[in-house]
C-alpha positions in Angstrom: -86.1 -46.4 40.2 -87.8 -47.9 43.5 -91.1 -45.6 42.3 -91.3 -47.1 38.9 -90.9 -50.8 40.3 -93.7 -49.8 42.4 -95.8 -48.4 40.2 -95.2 -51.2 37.5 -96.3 -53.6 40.4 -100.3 -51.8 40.5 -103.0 -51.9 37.9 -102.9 -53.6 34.1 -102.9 -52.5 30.8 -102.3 -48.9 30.1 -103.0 -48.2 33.6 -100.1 -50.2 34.2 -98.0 -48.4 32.0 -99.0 -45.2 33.5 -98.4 -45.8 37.2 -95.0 -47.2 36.2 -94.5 -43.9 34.3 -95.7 -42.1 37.5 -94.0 -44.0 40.0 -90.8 -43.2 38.4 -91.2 -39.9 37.8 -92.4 -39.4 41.6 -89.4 -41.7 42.6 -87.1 -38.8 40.6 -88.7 -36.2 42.1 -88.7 -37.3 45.9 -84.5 -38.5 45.3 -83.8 -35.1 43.4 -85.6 -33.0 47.1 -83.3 -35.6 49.0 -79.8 -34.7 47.0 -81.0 -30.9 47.8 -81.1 -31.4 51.0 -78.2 -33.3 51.6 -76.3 -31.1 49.5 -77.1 -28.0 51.1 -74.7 -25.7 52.7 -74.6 -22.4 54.3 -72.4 -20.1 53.6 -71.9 -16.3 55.1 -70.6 -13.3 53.3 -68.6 -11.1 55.7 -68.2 -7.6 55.0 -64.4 -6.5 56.4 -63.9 -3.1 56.7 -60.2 -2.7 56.1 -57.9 -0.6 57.7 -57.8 1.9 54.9 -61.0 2.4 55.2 -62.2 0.2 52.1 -64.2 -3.1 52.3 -63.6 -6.7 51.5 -66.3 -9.7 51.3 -65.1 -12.5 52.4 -67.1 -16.1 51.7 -67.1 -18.6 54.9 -69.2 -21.6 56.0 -68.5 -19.9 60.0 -71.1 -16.8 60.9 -68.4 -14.3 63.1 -70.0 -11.4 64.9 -70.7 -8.0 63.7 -68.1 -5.7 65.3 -65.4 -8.6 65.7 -61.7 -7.5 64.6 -60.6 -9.7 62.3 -57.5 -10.5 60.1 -58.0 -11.8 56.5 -55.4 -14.5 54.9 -55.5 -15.8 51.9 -59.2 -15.4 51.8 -60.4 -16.5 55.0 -60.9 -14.8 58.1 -59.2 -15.7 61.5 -60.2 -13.3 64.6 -57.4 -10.9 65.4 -55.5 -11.1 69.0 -55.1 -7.4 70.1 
């Protein structure tokens, strides 16, 4: 929106047409790299080896060590007190 206000605010004519075009397309752009960004999230997938021998993935948004013992809940992953 601010990009086609100040495109609409340059040139005359067509050429005004045009940058407001431009500056709101721009404007789109440069807001939609923003929401990305500010959206973005990091999320691990853990491979648990299971005591049977078979193997789980487990999504989190913590990393956890290779090698850490581990007890999975309901989905999530909590490190195991020997």
């Amino acid at each position: 929106m601010a990009g086609g206000l100040l495109g609409h605010q340059m040139g005359g004519g067509n050429g005004k047409a045009a940058l407001t075009v431009l500056g709101a397309l721009g404007g789109a752009f440069a807001g939609n790299e923003v929401e990305k960004t500010a959206r973005a999230t990091t999320e691990y997938e853990v491979q648990v080896r299971m005591e049977d021998g078979s193997v789980r993935t487990v999504r989190q948004s913590q990393p956890i060590a290779a090698g850490t013992h581990v007890r999975v809940n309901n989905g999530s992953l909590s490190v195991a007190s020997n």
